[in-house]
TITIBA-865349 format. One record per residue: residue in three letters; residue number from 1; x, y, z of N, C-alpha, C in turn. Coordinates in Angstrom, 1 decimal, decimal comma. Example, Ala and Ser with C-alpha at 12.3 -4.5 7.8 and 13.67 -1.06 7.14 Angstrom:
# TITIBA-865349
ALA_1_13,2_-5,7_7,8_12,3_-4,5_7,8_13,2_-3,3_7,8
SER_2_12,8_-2,2_7,1_13,7_-1,1_7,1_12,9_0,0_7,9
END
This chain:
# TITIBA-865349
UNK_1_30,4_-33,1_-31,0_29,4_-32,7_-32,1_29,8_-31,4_-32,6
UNK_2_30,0_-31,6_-33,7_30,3_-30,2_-34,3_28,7_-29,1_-34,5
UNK_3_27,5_-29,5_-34,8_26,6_-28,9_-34,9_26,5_-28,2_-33,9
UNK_4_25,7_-26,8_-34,1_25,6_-26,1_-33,2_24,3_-26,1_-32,3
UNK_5_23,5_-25,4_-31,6_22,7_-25,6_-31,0_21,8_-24,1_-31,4
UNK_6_20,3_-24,5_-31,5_19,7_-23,7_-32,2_18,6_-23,6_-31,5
UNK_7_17,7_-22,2_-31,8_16,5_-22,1_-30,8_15,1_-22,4_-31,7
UNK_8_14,1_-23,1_-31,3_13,5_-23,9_-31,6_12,0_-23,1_-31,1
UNK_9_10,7_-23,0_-31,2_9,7_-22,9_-30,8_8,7_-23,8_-30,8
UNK_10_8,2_-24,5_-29,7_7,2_-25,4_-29,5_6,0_-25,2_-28,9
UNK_11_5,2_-25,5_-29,1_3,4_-25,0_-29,0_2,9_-26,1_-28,4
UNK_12_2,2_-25,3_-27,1_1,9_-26,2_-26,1_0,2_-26,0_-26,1
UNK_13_0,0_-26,6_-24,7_-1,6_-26,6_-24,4_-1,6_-25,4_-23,6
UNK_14_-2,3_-24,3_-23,7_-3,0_-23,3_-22,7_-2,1_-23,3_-21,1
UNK_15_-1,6_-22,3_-20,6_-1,3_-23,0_-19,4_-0,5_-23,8_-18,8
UNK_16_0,1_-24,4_-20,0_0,6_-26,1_-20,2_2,6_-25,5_-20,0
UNK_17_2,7_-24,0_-20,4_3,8_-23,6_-20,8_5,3_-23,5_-19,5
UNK_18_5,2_-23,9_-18,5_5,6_-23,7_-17,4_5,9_-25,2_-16,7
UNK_19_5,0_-25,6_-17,1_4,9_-27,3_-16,8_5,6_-28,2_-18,0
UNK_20_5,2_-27,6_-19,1_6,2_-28,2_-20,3_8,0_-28,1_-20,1
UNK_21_8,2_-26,7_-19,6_9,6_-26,0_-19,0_10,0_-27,3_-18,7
UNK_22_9,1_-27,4_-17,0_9,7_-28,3_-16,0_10,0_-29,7_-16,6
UNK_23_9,0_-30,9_-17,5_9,3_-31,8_-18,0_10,4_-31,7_-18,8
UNK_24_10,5_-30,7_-19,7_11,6_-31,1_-20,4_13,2_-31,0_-19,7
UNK_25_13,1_-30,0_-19,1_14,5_-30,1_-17,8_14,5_-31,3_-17,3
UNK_26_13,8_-32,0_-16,7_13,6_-33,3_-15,8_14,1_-34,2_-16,7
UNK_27_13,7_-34,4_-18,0_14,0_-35,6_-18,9_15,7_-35,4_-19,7
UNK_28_15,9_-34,3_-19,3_17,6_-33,7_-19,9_18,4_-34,0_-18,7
UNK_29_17,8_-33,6_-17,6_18,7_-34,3_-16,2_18,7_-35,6_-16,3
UNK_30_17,5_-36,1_-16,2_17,3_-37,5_-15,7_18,6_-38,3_-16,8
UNK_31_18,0_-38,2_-18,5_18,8_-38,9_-19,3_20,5_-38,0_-19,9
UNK_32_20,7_-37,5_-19,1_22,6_-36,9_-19,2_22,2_-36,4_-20,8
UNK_33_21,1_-35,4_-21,1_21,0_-34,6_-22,2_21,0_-33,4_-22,5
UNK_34_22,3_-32,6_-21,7_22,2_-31,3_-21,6_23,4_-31,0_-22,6
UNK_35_24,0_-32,0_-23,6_24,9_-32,2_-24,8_23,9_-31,6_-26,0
UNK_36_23,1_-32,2_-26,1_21,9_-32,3_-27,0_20,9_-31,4_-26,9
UNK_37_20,1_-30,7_-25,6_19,0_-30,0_-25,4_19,8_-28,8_-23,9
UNK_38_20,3_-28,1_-24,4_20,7_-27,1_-24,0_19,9_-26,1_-22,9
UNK_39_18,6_-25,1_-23,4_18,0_-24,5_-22,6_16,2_-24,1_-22,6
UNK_40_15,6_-24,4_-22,0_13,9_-24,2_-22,2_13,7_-22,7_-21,7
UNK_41_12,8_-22,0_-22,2_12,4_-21,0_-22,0_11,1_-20,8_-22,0
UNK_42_10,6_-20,0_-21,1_9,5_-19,4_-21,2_9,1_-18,1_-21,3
UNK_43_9,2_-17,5_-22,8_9,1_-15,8_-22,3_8,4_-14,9_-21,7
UNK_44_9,0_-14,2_-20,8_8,0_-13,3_-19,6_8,7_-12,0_-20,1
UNK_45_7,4_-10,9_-19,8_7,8_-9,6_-19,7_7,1_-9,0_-18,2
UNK_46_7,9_-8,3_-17,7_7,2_-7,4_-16,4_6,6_-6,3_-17,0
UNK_47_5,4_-5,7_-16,2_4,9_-5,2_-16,3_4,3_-4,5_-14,6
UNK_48_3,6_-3,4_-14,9_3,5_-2,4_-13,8_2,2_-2,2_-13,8
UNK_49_1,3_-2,6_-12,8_-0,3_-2,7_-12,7_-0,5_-1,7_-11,6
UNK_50_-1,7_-0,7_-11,9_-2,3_0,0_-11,2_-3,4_-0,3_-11,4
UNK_51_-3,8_-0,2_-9,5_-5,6_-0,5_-9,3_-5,5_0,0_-8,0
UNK_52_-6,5_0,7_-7,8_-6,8_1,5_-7,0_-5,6_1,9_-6,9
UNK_53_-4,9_3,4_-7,3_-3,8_3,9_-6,7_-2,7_3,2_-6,1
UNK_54_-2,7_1,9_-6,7_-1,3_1,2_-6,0_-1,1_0,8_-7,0
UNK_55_0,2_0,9_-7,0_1,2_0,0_-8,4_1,7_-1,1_-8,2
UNK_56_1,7_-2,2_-9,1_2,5_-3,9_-8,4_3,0_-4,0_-9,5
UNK_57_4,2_-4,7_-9,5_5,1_-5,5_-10,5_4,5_-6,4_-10,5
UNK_58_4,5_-6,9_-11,7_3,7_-8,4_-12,4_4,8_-9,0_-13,3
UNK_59_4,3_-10,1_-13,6_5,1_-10,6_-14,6_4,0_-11,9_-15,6
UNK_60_4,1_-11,6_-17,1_3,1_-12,4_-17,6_4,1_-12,9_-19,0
UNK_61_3,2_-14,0_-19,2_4,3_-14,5_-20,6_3,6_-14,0_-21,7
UNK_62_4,9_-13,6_-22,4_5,6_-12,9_-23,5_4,1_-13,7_-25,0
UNK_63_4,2_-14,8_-24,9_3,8_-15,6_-25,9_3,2_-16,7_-25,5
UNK_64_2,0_-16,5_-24,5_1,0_-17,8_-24,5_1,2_-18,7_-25,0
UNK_65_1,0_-20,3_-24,8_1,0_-21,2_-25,3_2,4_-22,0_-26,2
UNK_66_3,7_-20,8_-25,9_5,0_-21,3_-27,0_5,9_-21,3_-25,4
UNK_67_6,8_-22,0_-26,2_7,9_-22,5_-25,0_9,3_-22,4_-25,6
UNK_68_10,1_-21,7_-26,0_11,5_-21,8_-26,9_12,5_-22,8_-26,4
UNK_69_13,0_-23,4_-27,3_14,0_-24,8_-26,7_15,4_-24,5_-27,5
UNK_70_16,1_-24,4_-26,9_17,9_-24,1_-27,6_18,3_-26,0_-27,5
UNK_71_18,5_-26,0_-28,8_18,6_-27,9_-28,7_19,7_-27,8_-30,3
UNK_72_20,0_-29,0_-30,0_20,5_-29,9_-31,6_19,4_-30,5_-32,0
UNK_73_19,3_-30,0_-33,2_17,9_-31,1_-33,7_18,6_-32,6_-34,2
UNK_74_18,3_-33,3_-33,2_18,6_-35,3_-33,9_17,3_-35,8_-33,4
UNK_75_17,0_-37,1_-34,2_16,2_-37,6_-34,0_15,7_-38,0_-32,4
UNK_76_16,5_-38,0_-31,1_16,2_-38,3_-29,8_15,7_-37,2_-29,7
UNK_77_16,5_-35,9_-29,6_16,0_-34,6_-29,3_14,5_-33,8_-29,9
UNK_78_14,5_-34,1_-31,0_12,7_-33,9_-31,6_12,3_-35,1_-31,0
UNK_79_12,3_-36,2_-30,8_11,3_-37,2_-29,9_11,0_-36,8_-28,4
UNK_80_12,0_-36,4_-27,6_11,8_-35,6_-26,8_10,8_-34,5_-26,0
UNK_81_10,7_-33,9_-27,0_10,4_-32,7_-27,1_8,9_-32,7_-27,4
UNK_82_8,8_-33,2_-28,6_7,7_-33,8_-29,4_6,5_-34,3_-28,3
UNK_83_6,9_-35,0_-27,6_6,4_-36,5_-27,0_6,4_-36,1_-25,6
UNK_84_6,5_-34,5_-24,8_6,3_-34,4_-23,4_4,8_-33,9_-23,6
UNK_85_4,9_-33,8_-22,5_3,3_-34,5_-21,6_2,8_-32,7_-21,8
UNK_86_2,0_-32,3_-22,8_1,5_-30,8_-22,9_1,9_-29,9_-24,1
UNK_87_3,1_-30,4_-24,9_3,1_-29,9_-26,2_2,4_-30,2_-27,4
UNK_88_1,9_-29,4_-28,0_1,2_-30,1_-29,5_2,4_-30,1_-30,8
UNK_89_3,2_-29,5_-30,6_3,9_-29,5_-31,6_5,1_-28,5_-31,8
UNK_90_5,9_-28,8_-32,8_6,9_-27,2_-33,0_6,4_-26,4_-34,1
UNK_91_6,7_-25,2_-34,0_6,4_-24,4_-35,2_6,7_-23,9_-36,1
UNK_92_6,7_-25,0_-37,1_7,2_-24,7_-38,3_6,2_-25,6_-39,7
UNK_93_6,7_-25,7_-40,7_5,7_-26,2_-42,0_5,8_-27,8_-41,5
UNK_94_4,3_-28,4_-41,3_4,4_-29,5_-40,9_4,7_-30,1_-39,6
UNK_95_5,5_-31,2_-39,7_5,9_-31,7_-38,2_7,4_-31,4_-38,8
UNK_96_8,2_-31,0_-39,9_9,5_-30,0_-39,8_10,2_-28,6_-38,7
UNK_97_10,8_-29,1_-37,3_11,0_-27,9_-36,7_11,4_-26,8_-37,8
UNK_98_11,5_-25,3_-37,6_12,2_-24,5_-38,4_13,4_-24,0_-37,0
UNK_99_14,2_-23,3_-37,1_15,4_-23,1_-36,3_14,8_-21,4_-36,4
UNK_100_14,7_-20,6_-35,1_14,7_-18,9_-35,3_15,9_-18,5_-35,7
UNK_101_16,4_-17,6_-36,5_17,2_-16,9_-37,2_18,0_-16,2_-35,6
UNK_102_19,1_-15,5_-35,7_19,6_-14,5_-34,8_18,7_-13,4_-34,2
UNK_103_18,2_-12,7_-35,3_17,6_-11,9_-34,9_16,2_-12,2_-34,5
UNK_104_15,8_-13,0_-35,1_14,5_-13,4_-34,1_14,4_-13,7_-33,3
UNK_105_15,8_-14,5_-32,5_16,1_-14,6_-31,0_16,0_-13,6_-30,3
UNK_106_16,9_-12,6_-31,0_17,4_-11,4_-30,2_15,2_-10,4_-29,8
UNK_107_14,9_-10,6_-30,7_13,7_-10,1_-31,0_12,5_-10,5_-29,6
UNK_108_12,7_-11,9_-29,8_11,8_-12,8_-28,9_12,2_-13,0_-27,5
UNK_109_13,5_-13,3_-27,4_13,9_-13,6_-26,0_14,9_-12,6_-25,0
UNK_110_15,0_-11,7_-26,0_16,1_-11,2_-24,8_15,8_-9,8_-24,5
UNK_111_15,1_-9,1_-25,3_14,6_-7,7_-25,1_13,6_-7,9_-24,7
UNK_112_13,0_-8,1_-23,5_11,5_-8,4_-22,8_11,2_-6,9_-22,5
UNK_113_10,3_-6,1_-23,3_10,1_-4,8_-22,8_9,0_-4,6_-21,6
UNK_114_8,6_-3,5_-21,4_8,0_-3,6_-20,3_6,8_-2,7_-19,7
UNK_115_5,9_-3,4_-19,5_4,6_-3,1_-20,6_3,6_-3,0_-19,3
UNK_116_2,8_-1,6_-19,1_2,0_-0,6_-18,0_0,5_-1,2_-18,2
UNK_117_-0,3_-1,7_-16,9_-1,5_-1,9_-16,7_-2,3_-1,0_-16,1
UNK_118_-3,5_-0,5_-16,4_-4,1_0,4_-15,3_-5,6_-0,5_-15,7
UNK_119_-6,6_-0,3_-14,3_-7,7_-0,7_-14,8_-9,2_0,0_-15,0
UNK_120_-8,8_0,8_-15,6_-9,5_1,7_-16,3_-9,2_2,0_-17,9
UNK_121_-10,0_2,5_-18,5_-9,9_2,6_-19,9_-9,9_4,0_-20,2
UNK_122_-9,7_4,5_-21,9_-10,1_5,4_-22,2_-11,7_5,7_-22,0
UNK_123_-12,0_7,1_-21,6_-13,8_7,0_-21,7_-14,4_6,9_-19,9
UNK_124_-13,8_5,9_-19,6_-14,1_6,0_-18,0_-14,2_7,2_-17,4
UNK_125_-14,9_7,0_-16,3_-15,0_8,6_-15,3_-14,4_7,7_-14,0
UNK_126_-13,1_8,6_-13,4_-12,2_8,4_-12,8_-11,9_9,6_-11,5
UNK_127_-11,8_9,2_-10,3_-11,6_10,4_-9,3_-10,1_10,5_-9,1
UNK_128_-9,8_11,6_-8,7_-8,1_11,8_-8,5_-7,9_11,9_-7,2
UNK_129_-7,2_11,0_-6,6_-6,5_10,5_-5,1_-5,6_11,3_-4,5
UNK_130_-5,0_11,8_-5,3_-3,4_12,5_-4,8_-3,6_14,2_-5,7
UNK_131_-2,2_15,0_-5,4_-1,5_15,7_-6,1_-2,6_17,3_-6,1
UNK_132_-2,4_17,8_-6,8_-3,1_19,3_-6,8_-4,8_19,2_-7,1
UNK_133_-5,2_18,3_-8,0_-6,4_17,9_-8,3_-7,5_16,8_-7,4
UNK_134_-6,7_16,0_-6,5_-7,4_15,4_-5,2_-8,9_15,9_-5,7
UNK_135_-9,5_14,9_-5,5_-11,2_14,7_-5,1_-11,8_15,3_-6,6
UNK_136_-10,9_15,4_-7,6_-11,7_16,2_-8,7_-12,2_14,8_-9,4
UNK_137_-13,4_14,9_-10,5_-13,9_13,1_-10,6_-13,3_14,0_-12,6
UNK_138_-13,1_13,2_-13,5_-13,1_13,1_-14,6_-13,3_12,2_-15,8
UNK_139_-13,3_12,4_-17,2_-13,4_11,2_-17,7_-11,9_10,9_-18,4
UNK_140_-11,4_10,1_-18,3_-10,1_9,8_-19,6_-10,2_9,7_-20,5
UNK_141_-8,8_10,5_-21,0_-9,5_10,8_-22,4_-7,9_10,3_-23,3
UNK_142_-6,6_9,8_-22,4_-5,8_9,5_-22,9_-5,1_8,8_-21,9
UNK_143_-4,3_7,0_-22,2_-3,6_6,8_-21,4_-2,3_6,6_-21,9
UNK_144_-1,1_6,7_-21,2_0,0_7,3_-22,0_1,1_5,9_-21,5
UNK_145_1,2_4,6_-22,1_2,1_3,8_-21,4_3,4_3,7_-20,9
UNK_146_4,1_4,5_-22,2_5,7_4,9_-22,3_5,8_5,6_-20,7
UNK_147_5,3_7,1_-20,6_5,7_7,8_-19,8_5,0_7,5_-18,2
UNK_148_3,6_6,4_-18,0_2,6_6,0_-17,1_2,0_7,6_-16,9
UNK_149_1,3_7,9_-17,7_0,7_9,1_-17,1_-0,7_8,8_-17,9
UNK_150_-1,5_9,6_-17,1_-3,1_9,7_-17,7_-3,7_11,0_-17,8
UNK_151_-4,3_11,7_-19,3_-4,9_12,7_-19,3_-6,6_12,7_-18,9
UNK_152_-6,9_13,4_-18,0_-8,3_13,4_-17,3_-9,0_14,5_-17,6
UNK_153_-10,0_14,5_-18,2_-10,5_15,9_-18,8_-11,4_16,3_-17,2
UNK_154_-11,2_17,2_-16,6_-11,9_17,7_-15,2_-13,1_18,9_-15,4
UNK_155_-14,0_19,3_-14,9_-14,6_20,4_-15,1_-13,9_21,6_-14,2
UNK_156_-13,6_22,3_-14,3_-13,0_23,8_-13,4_-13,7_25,1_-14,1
UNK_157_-14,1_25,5_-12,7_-14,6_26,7_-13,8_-15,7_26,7_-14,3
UNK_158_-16,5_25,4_-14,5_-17,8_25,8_-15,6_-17,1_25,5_-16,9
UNK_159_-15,0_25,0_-17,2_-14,8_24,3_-18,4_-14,4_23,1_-18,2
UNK_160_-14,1_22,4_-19,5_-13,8_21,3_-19,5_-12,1_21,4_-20,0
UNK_161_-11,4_20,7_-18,7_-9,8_21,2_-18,8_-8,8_19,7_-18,7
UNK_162_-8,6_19,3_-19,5_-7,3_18,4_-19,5_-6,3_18,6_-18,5
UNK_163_-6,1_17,2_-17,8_-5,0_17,8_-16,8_-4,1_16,2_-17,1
UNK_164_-2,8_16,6_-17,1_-1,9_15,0_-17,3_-1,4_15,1_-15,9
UNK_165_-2,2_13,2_-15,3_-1,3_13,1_-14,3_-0,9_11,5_-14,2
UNK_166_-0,1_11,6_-12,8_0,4_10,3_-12,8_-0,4_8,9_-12,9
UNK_167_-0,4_8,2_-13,3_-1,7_7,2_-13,3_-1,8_6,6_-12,0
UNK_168_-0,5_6,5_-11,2_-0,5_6,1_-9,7_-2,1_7,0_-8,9
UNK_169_-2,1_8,4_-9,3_-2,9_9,2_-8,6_-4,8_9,2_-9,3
UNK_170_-4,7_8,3_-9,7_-6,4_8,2_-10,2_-6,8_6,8_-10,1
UNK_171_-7,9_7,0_-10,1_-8,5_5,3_-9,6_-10,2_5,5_-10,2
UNK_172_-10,4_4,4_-10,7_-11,7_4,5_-11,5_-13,0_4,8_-10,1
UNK_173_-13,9_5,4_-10,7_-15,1_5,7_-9,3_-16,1_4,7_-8,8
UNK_174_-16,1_4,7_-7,8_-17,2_3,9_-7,5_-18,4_4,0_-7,5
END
């Protein structure tokens, strides 16, 4: 086959997106279709959660509910696809797949950036766990994702003083 193989976006059920993965792999093994239906994807990005002063790696998908499929579009391969057990559809005008362009691939699937949790908000009153400030309580007044740091406005003094610290070292109060 001279056609190329192109990445596709399919819309599933809630949830459904991981399970849809696995069906369609199973139905490309089962029927010798890895000529035709190439690769399933599910996009994930990691991410870095703090709660209570501990940090964990996570990992969550990129785009709820979509599943990317690198395929030949022929009529077996849209039936396929179409017709597994948790997709509603592909995404494009109508029941017409559209094909992602280069750069929307590059956009969607391959630069998964990497994206900071804490479980507190701006506004919260927050105690500091660690570092030169230990035991001081504050409210946030900035959280900073790029660099994981948190600005805590503290009282010292009888003022109200901004202090930037590590987000690892603050934990919302009890």
């Amino acid at each position: 086959m001279a056609e190329e193989a192109k990445w596709y976006v399919i819309h599933t059920y809630s949830g459904y997106e991981n399970k849809v993965k696995q069906n369609i792999e199973k139905v490309v093994e089962n029927r010798r279709l890895q000529d035709l239906i190439k690769e399933v994807k599910v996009p994930m990005e990691s991410y870095t959660e703090v709660r209570d002063s501990k940090k964990k790696e996570a990992e969550r998908k990129l785009f709820p509910s979509y599943v990317m499929v690198k395929m030949i579009l022929t009529d077996e391969s849209w039936y396929i696809v179409r017709n597994t057990r948790g997709v509603t559809g592909f995404v494009g005008p109508g029941s017409k797949p559209v094909p992602l362009s280069e750069k929307e691939v590059e956009a969607l699937g391959v630069d998964y950036n990497s994206a900071f949790e804490v479980d507190y908000k701006v506004g919260d009153t927050v105690v500091v766990t660690a570092g030169s400030f230990v035991g001081f309580t504050g409210k946030v007044s900035k959280i900073d994702t790029l660099t994981q740091t948190v600005e805590v406005v503290v009282s010292m003094f009888g003022r109200e003083t901004p202090v930037s610290l590590p987000a690892s070292q603050v934990k919302i109060e009890d």
